[in-house]
N, C-alpha and C positions, 0 to 999 in steps of 0.2 A: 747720981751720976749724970753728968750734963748730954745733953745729945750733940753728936756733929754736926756742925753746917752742912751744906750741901751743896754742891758745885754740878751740873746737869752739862753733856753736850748733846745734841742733840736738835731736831726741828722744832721750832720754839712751840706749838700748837697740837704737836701728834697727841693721840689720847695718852698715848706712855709718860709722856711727860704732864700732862693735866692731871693723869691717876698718881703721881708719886708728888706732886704741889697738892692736892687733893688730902693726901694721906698726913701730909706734913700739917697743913692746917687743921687737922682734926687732933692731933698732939699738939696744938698749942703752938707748934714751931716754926722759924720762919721760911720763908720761901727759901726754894735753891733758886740760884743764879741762875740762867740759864743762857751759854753759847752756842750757838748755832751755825753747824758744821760746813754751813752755805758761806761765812764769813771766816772758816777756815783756811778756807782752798786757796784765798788771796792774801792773808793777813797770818799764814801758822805761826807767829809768835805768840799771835792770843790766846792759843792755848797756856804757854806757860805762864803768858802773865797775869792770868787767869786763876791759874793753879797755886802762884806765887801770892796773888792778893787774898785767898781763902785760903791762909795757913791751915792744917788740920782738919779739911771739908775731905767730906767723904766725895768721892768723883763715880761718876755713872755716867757712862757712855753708851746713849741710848741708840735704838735702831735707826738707821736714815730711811724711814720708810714713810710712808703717806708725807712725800715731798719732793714732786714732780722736776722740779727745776733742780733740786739737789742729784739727782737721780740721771737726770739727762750733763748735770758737770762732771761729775764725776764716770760716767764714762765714756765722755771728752777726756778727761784727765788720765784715766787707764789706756784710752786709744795710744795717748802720747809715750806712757808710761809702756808700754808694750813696742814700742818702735814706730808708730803712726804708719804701718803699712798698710799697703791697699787705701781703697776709699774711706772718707771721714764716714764717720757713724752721721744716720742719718735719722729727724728729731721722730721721735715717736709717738704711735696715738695712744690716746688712753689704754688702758690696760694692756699694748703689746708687749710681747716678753722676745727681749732682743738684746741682743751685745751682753750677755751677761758676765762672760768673758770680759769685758772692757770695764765692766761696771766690777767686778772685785778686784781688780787691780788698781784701781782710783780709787776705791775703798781701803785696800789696804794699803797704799800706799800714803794715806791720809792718817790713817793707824799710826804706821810707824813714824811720820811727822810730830808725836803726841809726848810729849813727856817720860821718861821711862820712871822715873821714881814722883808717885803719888799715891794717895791712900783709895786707890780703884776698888769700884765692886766687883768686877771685872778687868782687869788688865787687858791692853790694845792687840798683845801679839794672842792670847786665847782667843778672843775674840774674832781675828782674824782666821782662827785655825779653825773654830767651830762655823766662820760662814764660808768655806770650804769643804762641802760634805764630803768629802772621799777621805780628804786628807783625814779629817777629824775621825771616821769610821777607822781608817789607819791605824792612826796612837789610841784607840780605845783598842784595835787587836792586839796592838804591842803591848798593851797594857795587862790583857790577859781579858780583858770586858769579851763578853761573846755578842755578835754582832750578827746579823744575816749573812750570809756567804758572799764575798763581793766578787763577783767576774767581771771586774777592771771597765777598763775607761773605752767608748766604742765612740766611732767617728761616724757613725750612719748604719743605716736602716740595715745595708747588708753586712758588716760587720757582727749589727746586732743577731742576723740568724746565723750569721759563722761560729761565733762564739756559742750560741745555744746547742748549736751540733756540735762543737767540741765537749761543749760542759754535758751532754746529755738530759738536756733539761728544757721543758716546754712553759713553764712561766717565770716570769720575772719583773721587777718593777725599774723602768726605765727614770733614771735618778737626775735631775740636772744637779750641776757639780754646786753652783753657787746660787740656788732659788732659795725658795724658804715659802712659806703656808701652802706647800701640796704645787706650786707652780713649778711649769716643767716635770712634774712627776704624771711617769704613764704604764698602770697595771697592765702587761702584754702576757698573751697567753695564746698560746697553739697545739692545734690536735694532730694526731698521726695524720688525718686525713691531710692536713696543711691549712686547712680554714684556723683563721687568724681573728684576734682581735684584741682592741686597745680601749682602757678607757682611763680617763682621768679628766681633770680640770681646763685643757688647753683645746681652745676655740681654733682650727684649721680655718686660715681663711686666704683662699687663692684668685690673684688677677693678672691677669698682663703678664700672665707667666710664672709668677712668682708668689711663694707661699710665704706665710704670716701667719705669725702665731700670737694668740692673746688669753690673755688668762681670765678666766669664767667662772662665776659663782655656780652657773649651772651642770653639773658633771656632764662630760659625753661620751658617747660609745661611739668606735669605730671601727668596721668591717672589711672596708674596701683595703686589696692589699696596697694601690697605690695611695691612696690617701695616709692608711699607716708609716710607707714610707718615705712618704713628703714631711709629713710631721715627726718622723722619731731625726730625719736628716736635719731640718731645721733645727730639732733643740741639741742634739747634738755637736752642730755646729759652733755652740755655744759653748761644749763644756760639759758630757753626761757618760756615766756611767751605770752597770748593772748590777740588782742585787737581788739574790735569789730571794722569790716571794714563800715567805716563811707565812702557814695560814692562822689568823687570827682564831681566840677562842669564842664560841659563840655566846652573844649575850643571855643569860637566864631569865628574863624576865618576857613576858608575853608581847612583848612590841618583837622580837627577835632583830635580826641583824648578828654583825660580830665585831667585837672589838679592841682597840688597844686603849694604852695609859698616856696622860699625859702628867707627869709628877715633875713640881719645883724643888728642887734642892737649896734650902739656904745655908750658908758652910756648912756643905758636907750632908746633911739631914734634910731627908723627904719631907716636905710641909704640904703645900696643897697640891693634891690630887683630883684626877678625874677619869673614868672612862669616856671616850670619842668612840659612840655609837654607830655605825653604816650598815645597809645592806648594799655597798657597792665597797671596793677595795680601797677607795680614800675614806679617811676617816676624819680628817679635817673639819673642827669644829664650824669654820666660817661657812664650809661647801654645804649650809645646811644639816648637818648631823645634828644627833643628839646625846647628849648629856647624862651617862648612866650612874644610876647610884651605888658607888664602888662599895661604900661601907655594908652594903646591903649582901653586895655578889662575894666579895673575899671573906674566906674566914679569916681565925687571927695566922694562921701557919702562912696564906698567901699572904697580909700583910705585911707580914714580920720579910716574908721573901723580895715581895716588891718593897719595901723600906731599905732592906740591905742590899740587892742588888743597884738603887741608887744609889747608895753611899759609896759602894765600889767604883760606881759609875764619874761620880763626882773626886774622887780622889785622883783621878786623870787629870786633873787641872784643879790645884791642889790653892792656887793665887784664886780662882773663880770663885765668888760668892753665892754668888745667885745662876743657876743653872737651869734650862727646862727640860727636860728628859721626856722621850719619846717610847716606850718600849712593849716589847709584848710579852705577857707573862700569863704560861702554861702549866698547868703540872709543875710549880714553882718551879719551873723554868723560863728563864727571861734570855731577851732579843734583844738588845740595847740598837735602837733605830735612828735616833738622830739624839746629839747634842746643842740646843739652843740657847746661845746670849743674849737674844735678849727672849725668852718664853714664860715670862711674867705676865702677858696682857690675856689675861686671864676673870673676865669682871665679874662677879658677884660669886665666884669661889673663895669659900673660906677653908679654912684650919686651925682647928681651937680658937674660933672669933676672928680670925685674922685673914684678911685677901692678902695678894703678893705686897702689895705698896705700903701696906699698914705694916707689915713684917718688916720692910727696909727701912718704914719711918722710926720703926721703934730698935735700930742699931745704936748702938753707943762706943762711945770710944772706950778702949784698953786700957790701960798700962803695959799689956806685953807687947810685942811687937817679933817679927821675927823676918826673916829676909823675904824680901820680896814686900807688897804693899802690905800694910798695916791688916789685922782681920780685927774685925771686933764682936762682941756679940750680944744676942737678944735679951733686952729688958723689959721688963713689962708696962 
């Protein structure tokens, strides 16, 4: 059975795109195309005729991420797309985390610019729903998926403790609506006494009045209550909501910490897995963590549980191919935490011989087909 072309959009250079050309050439096969979502913005015909000259290519819509200048158009694009009120967005230094608001709406409005019928790994409007984390925690409740308790969407600092005296509840993890790798997320936790504190990935950084936020390989801790609520009003500014901090289980192994999952789904089916190690509340593999040996900690009852709570997980978006799953599983009970489009980049994880990109190289086409894009499935 012959393999399918492959048609890529995305930053021509991200490692996501180099790991899946990578993977193609290790199968013998030829390069995917590759367009570049920066010659979107001005040209969106190229998508279709794009899609039109790769009859039968598989299409992957990769992340627009490690691409500064993509990143700052597009929400230019969203500003406009939103009504262009208030001041123009204003360009940003390395690693600030701003306008994210502006920035999903120029994202997905580039989405729905895209073609509706092609044979995607992922389809443009999932996509769109999964880098919307509320929403997407949403359709996986309505789905019946169990999720960490969400106490809705907060506009600042004091909202955020209003809402905690309503909910009766002293921790929680402060979520930006549209981040992704742990940015904008901030573990918040308070005592009877009222002493407070915050910690996560987001560098507070204030001048001339005015606070700034940037995101940090370094975790930070924060105590001060004003600085807690210079920083929770900044990212919420943005776009964040809360969600009750469900606690992780602790790792067995002598390094200690505690941790969660991060598991691929390829249609529908768990393939590479990992535990995300911390002894702080982020567990994000880039912030430094480490790398637990799952097969070691679960027996077969937890695996069989965290396998099928993915596959439930994954039937929520039923066109999605390739999915990255975030979740915590206890007492084979599971927390379904985030949904990720693109949560493949994942390097030197395997699954039965195979990392994410070797598994996409080795798709083939069907004969069946059924509504909605094409699926096909794993040959060896």
């Amino acid at each position: 059975m012959s393999a399918a072309p492959w048609l890529l959009f995305g930053p021509h250079d991200s490692r996501r795109v180099r790991g899946l050309q990578q993977a193609l050439r290790e199968r013998g096969l030829p390069a995917a195309e590759v367009v570049d979502y920066q010659s979107l913005l001005s040209a969106p015909e190229r998508a279709a005729e794009a899609i039109a000259g790769r009859r039968g290519a598989m299409v992957k819509l990769e992340s627009p991420g490690e691409a500064p200048a993509l990143h700052a158009a597009l929400i230019e694009r969203g500003w406009h797309r939103l009504g262009a009120s208030g001041p123009a967005p204003q360009p940003l230094e390395h690693g600030e985390l701003a306008y994210q608001q502006y920035w999903y709406a120029g994202f997905a409005d580039l989405l729905r610019s895209l073609p509706a019928e092609a044979a995607y790994l992922n389809p443009p409007d999932d996509i769109a729903c999964m880098s919307d984390k509320l929403a997407c925690q949403q359709r996986l409740i309505a789905a019946g998926i169990e999720v960490p308790p969400l106490l809705g969407p907060v506009d600042g600092y004091e909202a955020l403790r209003e809402r905690l005296r309503d909910c009766a509840c002293d921790q929680v993890f402060v979520k930006a609506r549209y981040g992704s790798s742990g940015a904008g997320v901030l573990a918040y936790r308070r005592n009877r006494a009222g002493r407070e504190i915050a910690f996560g990935s987001a560098e507070l950084v204030e001048s001339d009045g005015r606070a700034r936020v940037f995101n940090s390989l370094r975790p930070r801790r924060y105590t001060a209550t004003g600085e807690i609520a210079r920083l929770v009003d900044t990212l919420a500014a943005q776009g964040a909501y809360l969600e009750r901090w469900i606690p992780k289980p602790r790792a067995p192994d002598a390094l200690g910490g505690h941790y969660d999952l991060r598991v691929v789904a390829l249609d529908g089916q768990a393939r590479q897995r990992v535990a995300r190690v911390s002894r702080r509340p982020l567990t994000n593999l880039h912030l430094g963590n480490r790398r637990g040996a799952l097969e070691a900690w679960l027996d077969t009852d937890s695996m069989q549980a965290l396998e099928a709570a993915t596959k439930r997980a994954a039937s929520v978006f039923p066109r999605s191919r390739m999915i990255g799953f975030d979740l915590i599983l206890r007492d084979r009970r599971s927390w379904l935490l985030e949904a990720n489009a693109f949560g493949d980049l994942l390097p030197h994880l395997l699954w039965q011989g195979r990392d994410t990109y070797q598994d996409q190289a080795a798709l083939a086409p069907s004969p069946q087909t059924r509504s909605g894009p094409q699926r096909m499935p794993l040959h060896a």
